[in-house]
MARLUMDO-880756 format. One record per residue (C-alpha): residue in one letter; x, y, z. Coordinates in steps of 0.001 Angstrom, whole numbers, padded with zeros to 6 digits, always signed. Layout:
residues N
aXYZ...
//
This chain:
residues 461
x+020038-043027-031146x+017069-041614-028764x+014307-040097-030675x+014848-037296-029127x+019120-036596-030403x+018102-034269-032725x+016119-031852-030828x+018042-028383-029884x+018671-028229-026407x+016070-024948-024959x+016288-022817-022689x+013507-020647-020961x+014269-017871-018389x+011387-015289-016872x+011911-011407-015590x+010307-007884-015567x+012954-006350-017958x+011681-002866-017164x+013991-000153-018606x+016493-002356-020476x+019693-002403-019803x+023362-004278-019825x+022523-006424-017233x+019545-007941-018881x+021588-008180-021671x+024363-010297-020113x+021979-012221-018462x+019924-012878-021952x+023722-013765-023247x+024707-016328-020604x+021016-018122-020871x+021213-018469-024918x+024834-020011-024210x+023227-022761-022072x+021602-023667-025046x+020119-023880-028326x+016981-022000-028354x+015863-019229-025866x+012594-018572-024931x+012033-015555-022561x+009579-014827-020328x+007997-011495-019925x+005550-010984-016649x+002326-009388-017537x+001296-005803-015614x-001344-008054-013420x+001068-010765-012416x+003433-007870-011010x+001301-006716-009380x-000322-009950-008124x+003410-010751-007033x+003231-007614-005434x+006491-005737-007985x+005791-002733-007961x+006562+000661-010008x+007636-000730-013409x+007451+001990-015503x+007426+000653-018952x+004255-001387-019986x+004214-004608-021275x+004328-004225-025200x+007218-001850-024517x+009188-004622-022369x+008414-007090-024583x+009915-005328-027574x+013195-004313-025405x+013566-007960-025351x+012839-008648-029272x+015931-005692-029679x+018450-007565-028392x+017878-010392-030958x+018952-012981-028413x+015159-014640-027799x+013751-016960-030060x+010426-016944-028830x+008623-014372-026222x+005752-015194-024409x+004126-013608-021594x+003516-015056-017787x+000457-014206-016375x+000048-016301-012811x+001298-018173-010406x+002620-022148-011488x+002981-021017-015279x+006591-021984-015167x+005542-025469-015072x+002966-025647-017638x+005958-023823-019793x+008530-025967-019152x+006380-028873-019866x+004683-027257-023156x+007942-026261-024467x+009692-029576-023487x+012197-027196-022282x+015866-028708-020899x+017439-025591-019059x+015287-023205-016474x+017712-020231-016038x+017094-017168-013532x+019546-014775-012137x+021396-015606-008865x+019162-013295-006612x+016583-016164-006798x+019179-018937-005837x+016969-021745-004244x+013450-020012-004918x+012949-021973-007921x+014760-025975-007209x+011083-027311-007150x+011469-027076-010815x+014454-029838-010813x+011614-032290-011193x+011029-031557-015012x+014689-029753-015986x+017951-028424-015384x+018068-025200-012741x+020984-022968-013155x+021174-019145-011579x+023014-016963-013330x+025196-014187-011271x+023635-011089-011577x+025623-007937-012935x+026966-005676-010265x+026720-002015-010301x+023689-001897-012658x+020127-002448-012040x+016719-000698-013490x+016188+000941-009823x+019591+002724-010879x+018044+003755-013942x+014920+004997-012367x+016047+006755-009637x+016338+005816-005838x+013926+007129-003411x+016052+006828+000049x+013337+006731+002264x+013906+007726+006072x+011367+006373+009024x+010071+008584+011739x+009120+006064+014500x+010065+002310+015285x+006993+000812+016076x+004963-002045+014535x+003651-000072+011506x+007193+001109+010916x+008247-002548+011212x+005674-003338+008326x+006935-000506+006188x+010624-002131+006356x+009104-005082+004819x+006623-004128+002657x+009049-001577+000500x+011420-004417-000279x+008421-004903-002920x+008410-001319-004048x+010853-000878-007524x+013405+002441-006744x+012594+002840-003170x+015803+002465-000608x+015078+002211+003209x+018568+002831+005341x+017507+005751+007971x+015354+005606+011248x+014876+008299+013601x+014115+008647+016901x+014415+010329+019966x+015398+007577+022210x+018413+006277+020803x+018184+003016+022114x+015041+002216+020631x+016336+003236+016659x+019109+001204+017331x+017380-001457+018332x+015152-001221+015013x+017890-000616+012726x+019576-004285+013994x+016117-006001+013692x+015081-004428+010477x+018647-004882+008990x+019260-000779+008117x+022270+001101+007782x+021736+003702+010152x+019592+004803+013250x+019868+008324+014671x+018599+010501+017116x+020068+013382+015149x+017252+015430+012940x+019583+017300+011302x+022246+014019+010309x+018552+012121+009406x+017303+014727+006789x+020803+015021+005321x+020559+011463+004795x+017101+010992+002714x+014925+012383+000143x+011663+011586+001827x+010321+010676+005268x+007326+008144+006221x+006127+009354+009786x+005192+006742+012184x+005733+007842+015301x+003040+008362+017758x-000177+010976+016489x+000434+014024+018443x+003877+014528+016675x+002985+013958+013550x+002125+017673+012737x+005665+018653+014125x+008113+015772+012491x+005907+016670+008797x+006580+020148+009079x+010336+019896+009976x+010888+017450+007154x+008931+019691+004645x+011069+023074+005270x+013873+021181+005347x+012702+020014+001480x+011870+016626+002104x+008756+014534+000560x+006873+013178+003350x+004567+010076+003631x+002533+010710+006744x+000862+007964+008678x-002825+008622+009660x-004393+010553+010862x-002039+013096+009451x-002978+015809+011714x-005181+016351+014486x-006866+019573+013024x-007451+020819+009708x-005704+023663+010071x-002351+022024+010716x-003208+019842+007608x-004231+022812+005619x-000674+024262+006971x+001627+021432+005553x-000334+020900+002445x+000559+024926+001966x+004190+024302+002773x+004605+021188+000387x+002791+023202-002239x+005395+026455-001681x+008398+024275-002111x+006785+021779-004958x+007146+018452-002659x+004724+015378-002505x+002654+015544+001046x+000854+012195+000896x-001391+010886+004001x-000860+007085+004528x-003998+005354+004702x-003102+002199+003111x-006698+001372+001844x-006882+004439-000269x-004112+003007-002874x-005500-000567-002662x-006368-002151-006595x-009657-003607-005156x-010477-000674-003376x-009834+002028-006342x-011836-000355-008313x-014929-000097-005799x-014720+003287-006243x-014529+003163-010187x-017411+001130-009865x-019281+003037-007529x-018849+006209-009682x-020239+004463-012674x-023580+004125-011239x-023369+000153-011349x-025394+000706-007947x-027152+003718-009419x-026935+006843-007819x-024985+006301-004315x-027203+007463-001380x-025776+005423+001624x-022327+004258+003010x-021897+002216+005971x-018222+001407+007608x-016945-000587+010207x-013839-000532+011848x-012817-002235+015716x-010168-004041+017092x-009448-005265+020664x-006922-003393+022439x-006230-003804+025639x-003021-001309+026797x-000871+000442+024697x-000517+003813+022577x-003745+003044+021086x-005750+003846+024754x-003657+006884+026147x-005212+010133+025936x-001882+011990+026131x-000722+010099+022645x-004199+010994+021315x-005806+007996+021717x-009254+006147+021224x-010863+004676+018589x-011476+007840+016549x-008336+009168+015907x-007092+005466+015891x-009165+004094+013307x-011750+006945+012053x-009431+007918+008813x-010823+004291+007349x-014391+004443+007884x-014374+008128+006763x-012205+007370+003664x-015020+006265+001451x-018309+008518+002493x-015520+011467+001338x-014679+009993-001795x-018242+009072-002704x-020319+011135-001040x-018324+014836-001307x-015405+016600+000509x-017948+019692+001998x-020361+020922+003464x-020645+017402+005476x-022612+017771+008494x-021586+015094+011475x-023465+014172+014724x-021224+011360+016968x-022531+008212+019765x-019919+007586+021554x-019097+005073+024454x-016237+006493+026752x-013515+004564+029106x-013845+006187+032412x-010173+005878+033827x-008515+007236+030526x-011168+009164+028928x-010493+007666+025871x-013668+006467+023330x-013925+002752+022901x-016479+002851+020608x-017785+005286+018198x-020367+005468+015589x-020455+009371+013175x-023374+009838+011545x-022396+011375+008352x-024672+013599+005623x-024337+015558+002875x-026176+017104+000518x-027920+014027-000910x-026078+011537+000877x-026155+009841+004546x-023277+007769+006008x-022287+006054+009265x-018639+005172+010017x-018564+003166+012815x-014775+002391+014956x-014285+000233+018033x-010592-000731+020732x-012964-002280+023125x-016246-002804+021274x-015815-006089+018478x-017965-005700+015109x-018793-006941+011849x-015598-005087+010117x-017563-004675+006512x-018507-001803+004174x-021937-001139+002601x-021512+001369-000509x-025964+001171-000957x-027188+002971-004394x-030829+003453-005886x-030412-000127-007950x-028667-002108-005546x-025235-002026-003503x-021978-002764-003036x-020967-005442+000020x-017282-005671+000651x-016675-008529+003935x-014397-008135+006698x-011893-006660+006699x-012818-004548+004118x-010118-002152+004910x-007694-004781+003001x-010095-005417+000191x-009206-008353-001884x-013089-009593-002966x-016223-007516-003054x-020128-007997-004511x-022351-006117-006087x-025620-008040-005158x-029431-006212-006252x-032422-006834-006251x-032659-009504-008204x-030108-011837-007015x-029311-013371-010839x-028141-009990-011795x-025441-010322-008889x-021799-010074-009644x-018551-011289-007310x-015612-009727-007637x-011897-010735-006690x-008474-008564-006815x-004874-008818-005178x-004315-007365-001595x-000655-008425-001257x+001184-008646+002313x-000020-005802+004835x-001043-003425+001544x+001460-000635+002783x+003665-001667-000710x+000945+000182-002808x+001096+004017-000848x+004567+003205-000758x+004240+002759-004976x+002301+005388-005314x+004418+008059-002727x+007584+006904-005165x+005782+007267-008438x+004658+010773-007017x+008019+011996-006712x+009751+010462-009777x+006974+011868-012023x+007434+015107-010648x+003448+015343-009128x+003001+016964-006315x-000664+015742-005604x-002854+012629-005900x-005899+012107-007352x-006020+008530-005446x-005721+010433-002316x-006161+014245-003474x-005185+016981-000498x-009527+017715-000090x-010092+014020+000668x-006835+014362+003687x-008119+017698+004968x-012349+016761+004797x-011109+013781+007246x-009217+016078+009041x-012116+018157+009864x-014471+015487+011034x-011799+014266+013603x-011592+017541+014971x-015055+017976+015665x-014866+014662+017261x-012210+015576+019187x-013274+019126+020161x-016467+017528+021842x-018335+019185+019359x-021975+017419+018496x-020983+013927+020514x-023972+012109+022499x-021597+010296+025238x-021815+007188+027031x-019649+007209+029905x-018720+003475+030925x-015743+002114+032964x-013479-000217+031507x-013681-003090+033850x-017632-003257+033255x-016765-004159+029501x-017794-007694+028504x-014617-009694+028704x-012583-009585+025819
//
């Protein structure tokens, strides 16, 4: 006999298990009956969202003690990264790796040190059902809409199926791509067919497209900048408020881990007392949406809602006084470059955007003991210092930034609407309307120092 005949046959299988129910169960079943002993996996809140799951609503103590309930496990443990399965497997001299079919083929590396065997999920049940689907409808089929698509397949209890848009041809064409149920030119059959929109269509409809969806009830998720004055933004904000739906701006940085924890940070006084902000922002464009005046375009309203994002959460939502340099495209009027000069009552800022001007892309958050650096492209934070004056007291950071980073507004829209909130204190309705304001005196002419510069004279990009 081999030394090891005795030794119970075990069995190891991983999972969320957020808001238990019969189809964790059957699964649980079918992996103890592969075996001897079970030992089950629970993911930790930081691998989630490291893996980029989103939206579980239970915490971790309360998943793991669903699990203990069903009296199937013989041992819990928790996984907390990346390439723990193998450690596990080989700790636990385990003989059977089981995961549900959904998976099938994700995990045959692990052949090398045991058996693989998915496990057919239960139809008809899931914990999205149990939680509530969002159906989410999309204004627009352009690139950022083509993101969205993908980046909500991450997002727990959200459903994408709808696009809109008034050339047929080109929702059609999206919905075939992007593998969704249905593409419409029809407002009317649209709205009937979602609970919330995420605009994406070009900037000078945005206004009209979130106003429509709000009176007709609808949540709406409303790509940046949300409006083009701060009236209209005052105006929806007023009309979600009447009828007690979420009006959320999209600017994907705002709901990014490392960037809320900058912020945290920041408001701590790690730095001292904040008393400077510097932002960057430019890309190279060349044609497009992005350099036509009649689509409201130029580097302000393209990219401004970034740089101004954290001088207004830092450095106060009023009384902000704004003086622009701008460079301007002579044969579409647009700006290619432009730097605000920001100040309030004991703070100064510049926010600095670019289509045809290339810059370092970093942010400087400077305090009275030191500051905070965050590299390029700081607008998808993932790592971030706080150096001072003496460099031993330094400290490097690092945090997840998963895929494009649309999957966290898309979290928090979702969590928004199932929790029954109507506002956000990531991105609170003040912080959306003090960036509208600034935009409009950019784009009213008001206090802007202009350079006037034809395109062709550029340095080549």
């Amino acid at each position: 006999m081999g030394k090891h005949a005795n030794k119970p046959r075990v069995v190891i299988t991983y999972g969320t298990f957020d808001l238990m129910h019969g189809g964790h169960v059957r699964l649980l079943k079918r992996a103890k009956e592969l075996g001897d002993y079970l030992i089950v996996g629970v993911t930790s809140d930081n691998y989630d969202l490291q893996r980029g799951k989103l939206n579980v609503k239970q915490s971790l103590s309360e998943r793991i003690k669903a699990v203990e309930a069903t009296g199937l496990a013989d041992m819990v443990i928790i996984e907390e990264y990346e390439g723990q399965k193998v450690e596990d497997i080989q700790r636990y001299n385990v003989d059977v790796f089981a995961i549900g079919s959904d998976w099938k083929g994700k995990f045959d590396y692990l052949s090398e040190f045991c058996e693989v065997v998915y496990l057919d999920r239960t139809k008809g049940i899931s914990s999205t059902q149990l939680r509530g689907v969002v159906r989410i409808g999309i204004v627009g089929s352009g690139r950022i809409a083509r993101r969205f698509v993908s980046e909500a397949k991450f997002v727990s209890g959200v459903e994408v199926d709808w696009v809109f848009n008034p050339n047929l041809s080109s929702a059609n064409l999206f919905a075939s791509q992007m593998e969704l149920g249905y593409a419409t030119d029809d407002w009317s059959k649209f709205i009937d067919g979602v609970d919330a929109v995420y605009i994406a269509s070009p900037h000078s409809t945005h206004f009209h497209y979130a106003r429509n969806a709000l009176t007709a009830g609808r949540h709406a998720l409303v790509e940046k900048p949300m409006a083009l004055s701060v009236d209209e933004a005052a105006r929806l904000f007023q009309i979600a408020q009447e009828n007690g739906l979420v009006l959320l701006e999209a600017i994907k940085t705002a709901f990014a881990p490392a960037f809320r924890r900058i912020l945290g940070l920041a408001m701590s006084n790690v730095v001292g007392k904040v008393r400077y902000i510097e932002s960057t922002f430019t890309k190279l464009v060349n044609q497009g949406r992005e350099l036509d005046p009649r689509q409201a375009g130029g580097s302000f309203t393209e990219l401004g809602s970034y740089v101004l994002l954290p001088f207004v959460k830092l450095c106060g939502e009023s009384d902000v006084s704004v003086h622009f340099r701008s460079m301007r495209d002579g044969p579409s009027g647009v700006d290619l470059w432009t730097q605000a000069l920001l100040k309030s009552r004991d703070c100064w800022g510049t926010a600095t955007v670019g289509l045809g001007v290339k810059s370092e892309g970093d942010l400087v958050i400077g305090g009275t003991d030191g500051y905070i650096y965050v590299p390029a492209p700081w607008w998808k934070p993932s790592r971030f210092e706080i150096r001072r004056e003496d460099p031993a007291r330094n400290e490097h950071y690092c945090d997840v930034f998963a895929g494009d980073g649309l999957r966290y507004e898309i979290a928090h829209f979702t969590q928004l609407i199932q929790n029954g909130h109507v506002s956000s204190h990531v991105l609170s309705h003040s912080d959306s309307l003090s960036i509208a304001r600034v935009i409009e005196r950019f784009r009213s002419d008001e206090n802007v120092d202009w350079i006037t510069q034809n395109v062709e004279t550029l340095p080549p990009r």
